[in-house]
C-alpha positions in Angstrom: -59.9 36.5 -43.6 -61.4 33.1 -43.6 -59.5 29.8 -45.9 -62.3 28.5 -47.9 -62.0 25.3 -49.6 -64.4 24.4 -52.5 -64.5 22.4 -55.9 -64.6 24.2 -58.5 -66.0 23.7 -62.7 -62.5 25.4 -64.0 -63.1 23.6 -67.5 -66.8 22.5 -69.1 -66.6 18.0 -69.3 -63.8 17.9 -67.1 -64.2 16.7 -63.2 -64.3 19.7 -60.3 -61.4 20.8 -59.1 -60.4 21.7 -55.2 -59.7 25.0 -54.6 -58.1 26.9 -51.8 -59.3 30.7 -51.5 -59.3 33.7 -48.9 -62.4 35.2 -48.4 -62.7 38.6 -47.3 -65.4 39.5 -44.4 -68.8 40.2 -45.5 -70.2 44.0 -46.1 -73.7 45.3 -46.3 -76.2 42.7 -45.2 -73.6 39.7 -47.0 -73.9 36.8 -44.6 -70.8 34.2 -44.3 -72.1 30.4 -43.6 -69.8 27.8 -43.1 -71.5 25.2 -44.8 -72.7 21.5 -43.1 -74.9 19.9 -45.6 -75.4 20.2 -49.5 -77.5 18.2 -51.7 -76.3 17.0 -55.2 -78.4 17.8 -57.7 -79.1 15.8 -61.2 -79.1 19.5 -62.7 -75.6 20.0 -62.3 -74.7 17.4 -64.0 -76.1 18.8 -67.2 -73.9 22.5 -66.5 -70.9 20.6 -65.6 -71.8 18.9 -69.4 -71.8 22.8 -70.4 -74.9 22.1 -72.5 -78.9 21.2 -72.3 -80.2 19.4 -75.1 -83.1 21.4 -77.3 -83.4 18.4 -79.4 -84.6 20.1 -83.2 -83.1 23.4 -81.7 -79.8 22.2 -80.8 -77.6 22.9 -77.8 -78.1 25.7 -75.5 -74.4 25.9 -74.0 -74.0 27.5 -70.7 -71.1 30.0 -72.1 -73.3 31.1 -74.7 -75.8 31.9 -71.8 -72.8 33.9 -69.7 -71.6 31.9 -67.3 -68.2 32.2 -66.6 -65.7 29.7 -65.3 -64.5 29.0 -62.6 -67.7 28.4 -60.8 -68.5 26.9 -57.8 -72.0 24.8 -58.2 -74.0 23.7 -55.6 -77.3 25.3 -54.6 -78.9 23.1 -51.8 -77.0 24.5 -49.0 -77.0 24.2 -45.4 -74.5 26.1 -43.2 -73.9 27.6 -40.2 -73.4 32.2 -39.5 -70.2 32.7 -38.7 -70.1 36.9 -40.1 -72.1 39.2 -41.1 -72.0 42.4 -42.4 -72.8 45.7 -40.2 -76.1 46.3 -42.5 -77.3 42.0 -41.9 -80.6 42.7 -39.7 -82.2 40.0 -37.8 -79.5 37.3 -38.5 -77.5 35.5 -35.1 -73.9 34.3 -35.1 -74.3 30.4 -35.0 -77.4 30.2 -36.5 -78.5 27.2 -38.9 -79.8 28.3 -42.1 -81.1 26.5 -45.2 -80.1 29.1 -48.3 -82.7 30.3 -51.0 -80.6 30.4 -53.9 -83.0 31.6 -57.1 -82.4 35.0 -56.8 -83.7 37.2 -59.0 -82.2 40.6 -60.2 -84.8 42.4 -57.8 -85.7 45.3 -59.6 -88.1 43.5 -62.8 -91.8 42.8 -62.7 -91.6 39.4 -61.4 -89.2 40.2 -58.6 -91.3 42.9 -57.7 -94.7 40.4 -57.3 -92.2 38.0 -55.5 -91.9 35.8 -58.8 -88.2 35.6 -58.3 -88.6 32.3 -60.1 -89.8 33.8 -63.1 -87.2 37.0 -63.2 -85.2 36.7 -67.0 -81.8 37.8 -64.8 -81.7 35.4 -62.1 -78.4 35.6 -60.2 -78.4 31.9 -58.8 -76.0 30.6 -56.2 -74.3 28.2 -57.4 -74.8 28.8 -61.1 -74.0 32.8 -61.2 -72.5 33.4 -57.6 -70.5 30.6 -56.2 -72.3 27.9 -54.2 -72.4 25.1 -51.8 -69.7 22.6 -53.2 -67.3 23.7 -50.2 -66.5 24.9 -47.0 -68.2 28.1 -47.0 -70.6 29.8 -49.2 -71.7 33.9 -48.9 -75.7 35.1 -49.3 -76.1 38.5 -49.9 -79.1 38.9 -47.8 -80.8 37.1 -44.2 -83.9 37.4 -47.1 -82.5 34.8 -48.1 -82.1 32.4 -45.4 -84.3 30.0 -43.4 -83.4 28.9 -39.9 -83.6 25.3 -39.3 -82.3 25.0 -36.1 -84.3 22.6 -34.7 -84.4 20.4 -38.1 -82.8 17.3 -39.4 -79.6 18.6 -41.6 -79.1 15.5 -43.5 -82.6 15.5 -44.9 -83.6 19.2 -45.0 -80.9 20.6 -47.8 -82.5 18.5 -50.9 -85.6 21.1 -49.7 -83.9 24.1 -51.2 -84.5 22.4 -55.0 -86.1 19.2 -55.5 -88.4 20.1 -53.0 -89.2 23.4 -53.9 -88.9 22.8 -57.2 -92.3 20.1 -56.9 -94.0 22.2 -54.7 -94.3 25.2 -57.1 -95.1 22.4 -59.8 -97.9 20.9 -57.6 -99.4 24.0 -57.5 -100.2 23.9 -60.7 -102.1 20.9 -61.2 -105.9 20.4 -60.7 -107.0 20.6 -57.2 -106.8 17.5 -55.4 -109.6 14.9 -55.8 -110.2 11.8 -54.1 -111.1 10.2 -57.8 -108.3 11.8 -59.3 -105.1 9.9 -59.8 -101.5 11.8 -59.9 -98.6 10.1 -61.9 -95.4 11.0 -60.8 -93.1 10.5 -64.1 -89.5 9.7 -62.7 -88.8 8.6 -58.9 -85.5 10.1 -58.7 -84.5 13.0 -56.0 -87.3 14.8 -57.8 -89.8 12.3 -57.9 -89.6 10.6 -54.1 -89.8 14.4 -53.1 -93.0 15.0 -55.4 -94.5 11.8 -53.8 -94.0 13.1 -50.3 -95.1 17.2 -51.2 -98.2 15.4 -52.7 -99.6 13.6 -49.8 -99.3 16.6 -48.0 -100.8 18.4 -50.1 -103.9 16.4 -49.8 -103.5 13.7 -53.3 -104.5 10.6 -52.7 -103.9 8.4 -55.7 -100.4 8.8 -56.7 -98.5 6.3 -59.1 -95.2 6.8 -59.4 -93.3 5.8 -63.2 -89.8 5.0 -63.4 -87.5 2.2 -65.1 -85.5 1.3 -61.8 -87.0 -1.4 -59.5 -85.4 -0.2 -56.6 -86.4 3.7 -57.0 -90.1 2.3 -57.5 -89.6 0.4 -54.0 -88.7 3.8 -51.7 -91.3 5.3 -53.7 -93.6 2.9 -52.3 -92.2 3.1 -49.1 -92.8 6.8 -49.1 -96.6 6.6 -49.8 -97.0 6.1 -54.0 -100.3 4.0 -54.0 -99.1 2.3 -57.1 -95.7 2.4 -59.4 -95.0 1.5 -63.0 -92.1 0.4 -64.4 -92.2 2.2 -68.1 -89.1 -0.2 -69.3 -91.4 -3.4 -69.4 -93.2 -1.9 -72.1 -97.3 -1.4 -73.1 -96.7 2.1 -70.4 -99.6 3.8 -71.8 -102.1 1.0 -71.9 -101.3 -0.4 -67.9 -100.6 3.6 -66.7 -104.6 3.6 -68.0 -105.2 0.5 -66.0 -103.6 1.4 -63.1 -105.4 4.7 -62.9 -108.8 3.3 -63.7 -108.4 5.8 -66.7 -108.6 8.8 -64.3 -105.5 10.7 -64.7 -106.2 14.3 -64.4 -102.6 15.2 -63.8 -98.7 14.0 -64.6 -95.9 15.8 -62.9 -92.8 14.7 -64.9 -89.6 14.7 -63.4 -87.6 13.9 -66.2 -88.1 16.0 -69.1 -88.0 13.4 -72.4 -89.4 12.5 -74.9 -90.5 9.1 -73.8 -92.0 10.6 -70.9 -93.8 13.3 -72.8 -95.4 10.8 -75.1 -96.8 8.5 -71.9 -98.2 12.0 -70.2 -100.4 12.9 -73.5 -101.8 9.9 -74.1 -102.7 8.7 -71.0 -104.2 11.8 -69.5 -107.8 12.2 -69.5 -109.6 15.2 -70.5 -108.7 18.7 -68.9 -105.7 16.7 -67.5 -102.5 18.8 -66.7 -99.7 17.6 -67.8 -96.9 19.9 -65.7 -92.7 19.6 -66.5 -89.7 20.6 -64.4 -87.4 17.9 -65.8 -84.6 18.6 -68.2 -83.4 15.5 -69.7 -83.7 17.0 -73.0 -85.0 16.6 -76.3 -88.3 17.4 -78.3 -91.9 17.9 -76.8 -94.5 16.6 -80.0 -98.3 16.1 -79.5 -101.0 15.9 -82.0 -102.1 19.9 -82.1 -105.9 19.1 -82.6 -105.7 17.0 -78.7 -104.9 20.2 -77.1 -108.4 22.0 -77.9 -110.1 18.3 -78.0 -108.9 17.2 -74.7 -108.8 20.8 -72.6 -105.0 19.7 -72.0 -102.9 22.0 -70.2 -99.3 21.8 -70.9 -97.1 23.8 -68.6 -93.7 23.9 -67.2 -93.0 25.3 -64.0 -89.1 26.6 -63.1 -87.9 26.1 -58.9 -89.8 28.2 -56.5 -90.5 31.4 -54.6 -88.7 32.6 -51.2 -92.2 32.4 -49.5 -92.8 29.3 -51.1 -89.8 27.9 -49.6 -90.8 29.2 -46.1 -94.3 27.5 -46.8 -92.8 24.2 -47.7 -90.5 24.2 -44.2 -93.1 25.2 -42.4 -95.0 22.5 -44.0 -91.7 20.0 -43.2 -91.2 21.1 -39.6 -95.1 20.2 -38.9 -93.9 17.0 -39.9 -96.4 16.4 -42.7 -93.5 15.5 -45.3 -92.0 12.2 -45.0 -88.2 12.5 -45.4 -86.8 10.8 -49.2 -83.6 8.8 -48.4 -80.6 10.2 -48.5 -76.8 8.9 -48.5 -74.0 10.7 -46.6 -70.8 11.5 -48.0 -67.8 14.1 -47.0 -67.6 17.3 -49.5 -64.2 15.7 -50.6 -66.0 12.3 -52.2 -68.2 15.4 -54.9 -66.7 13.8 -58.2 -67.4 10.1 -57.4 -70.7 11.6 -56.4 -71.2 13.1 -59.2 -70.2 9.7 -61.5 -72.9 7.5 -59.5 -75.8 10.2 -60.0 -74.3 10.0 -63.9 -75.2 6.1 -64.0 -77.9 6.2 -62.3 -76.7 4.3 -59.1 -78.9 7.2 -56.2 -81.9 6.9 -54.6 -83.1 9.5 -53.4 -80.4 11.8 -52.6 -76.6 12.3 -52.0 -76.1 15.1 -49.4 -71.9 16.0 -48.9 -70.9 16.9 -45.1 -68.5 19.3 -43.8 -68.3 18.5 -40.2 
């Protein structure tokens, strides 16, 4: 059996606790990774709350939804084979894999048309099955892994959500055009990653909007043509300037109110306004501009499998510039935690276990 070491939500609002474990070896086509890289993700911050904010509706708390404690969060892993099962096919001991972790339940509609994504029983690593916040992590599948063995670890994990997470998103706005201007609400993990999908991708005019100086800088640095910093005030009026009033498309990152209100008014017509943010809180818009203006209002939940092979594929041609990223050891997760909390990352904390 193999000692596993991971940190553990054992109580909703209280910090992760370490956790020494035996796991048994892996049966079927499980897979055993001993895990190198894992990104920290804003959304965990919001289970390890034990509630998302519906604003008018409430709360919806995670043990109302089912999930049982303790958990294991975590879900932009990168890790090493080191077992499989007798049933894994086309998987190699030592290979370097980057994990898809939105699995569905496999049998419904949407897993059938490879919607995973969309499937109402998603069994997540890291939310359902235990994931990437330790030593070792199990994937019930190869399906479910990507080899990056010739990649950059420290920059490739954040891939496996925020970057799959903006490429399925991207999808669904208009069709790239070199009048067009893209806003980019939120220049967080998210956000730098939307700015770098979107150049390759083929958008041109992308402003990125965010109320930290220093996020707006790396998001110039990465490509945005212009940023906004919404905390100054007047957003809607110099977002309108800035684009020349051509915004046909907003990707928010964030999920508020605030940000909702700047995407409605200052797209033009048959704009998309697309969400994957969850801040939290209440979506209101004048009914009558959703006919008047064409609008499309959408959201738009991670990504496929295939679209995560697309995405790498995309990333290993070298057509995605890499989002900075900070390097800490798995052990340092709580104080990782508190500085995504207050808002002191850019770009993204990835733990080691070297």
């Amino acid at each position: 059996m193999t000692q596993c070491t991971s940190f553990d939500l054992v109580e909703f609002g209280q910090p992760l606790q370490e956790t020494l474990r035996e796991l048994p070896e892996p049966t079927g086509t499980e897979i055993l990774l001993q895990i190198k890289r894992v990104g920290v993700c804003h959304s965990d911050l919001h289970i390890i709350e034990g509630m998302f904010d519906l604003g008018e509706e409430g709360q919806m708390r995670m043990a109302d939804r089912g999930m049982r404690l303790p958990r294991t969060l975590g879900h932009e892993i990168v890790g090493t084979v080191i077992a499989a099962g007798p049933e894994a096919k086309h998987i190699s001991l030592g290979q370097t894999a980057l994990v898809f972790p939105w699995l569905g339940c496999g049998t419904c509609r949407a897993c059938i048309e490879g919607r995973e994504n969309d499937c109402m029983q998603m069994r997540i690593i890291g939310l359902v099955q235990n994931g990437g916040y330790a030593t070792h992590v199990f994937v019930e599948s190869p399906e479910f892994l990507i080899d990056v063995n010739d990649m950059d670890l420290d920059t490739i994990a954040p891939h496996a959500c925020s970057g799959l997470t903006v490429y399925n998103a991207l999808g669904k706005l208009n069709k790239p055009h070199p009048e067009a201007w893209l806003a980019i609400l939120g220049a967080g993990g998210l956000g730098l990653n939307a700015i770098a999908i979107a150049q390759a991708l083929g958008f041109k005019n992308i402003v990125a909007v965010d109320v930290d100086d220093k996020k707006l800088a790396a998001a110039r640095n990465l490509g945005a043509t212009a940023v906004l910093n919404s905390k100054q005030g007047e957003s809607i009026d110099k977002l309108r300037q800035i684009t020349d009033n051509a915004l046909t498309d907003v990707l928010d990152t964030v999920g508020a109110p605030a940000t909702a209100k700047l995407a409605v008014h200052a797209l033009i017509k048959a704009g998309r306004y697309v969400v994957v943010g969850l801040h939290g809180g209440d979506f209101k818009m004048p009914q009558p501009w959703l006919p008047q203006k064409a609008m499309t209002v959408a959201g738009s939940h991670v990504g496929t499998c295939q679209q995560l092979h697309d995405l790498i594929d995309l990333v290993r041609a070298g057509k995605v510039k890499k989002i900075p990223v900070t390097l800490r050891p798995l052990s340092e997760i709580n104080q990782a935690l508190n500085d995504l909390h207050e808002g002191k990352v850019t770009g993204r904390i990835i733990l080691t276990n070297d």
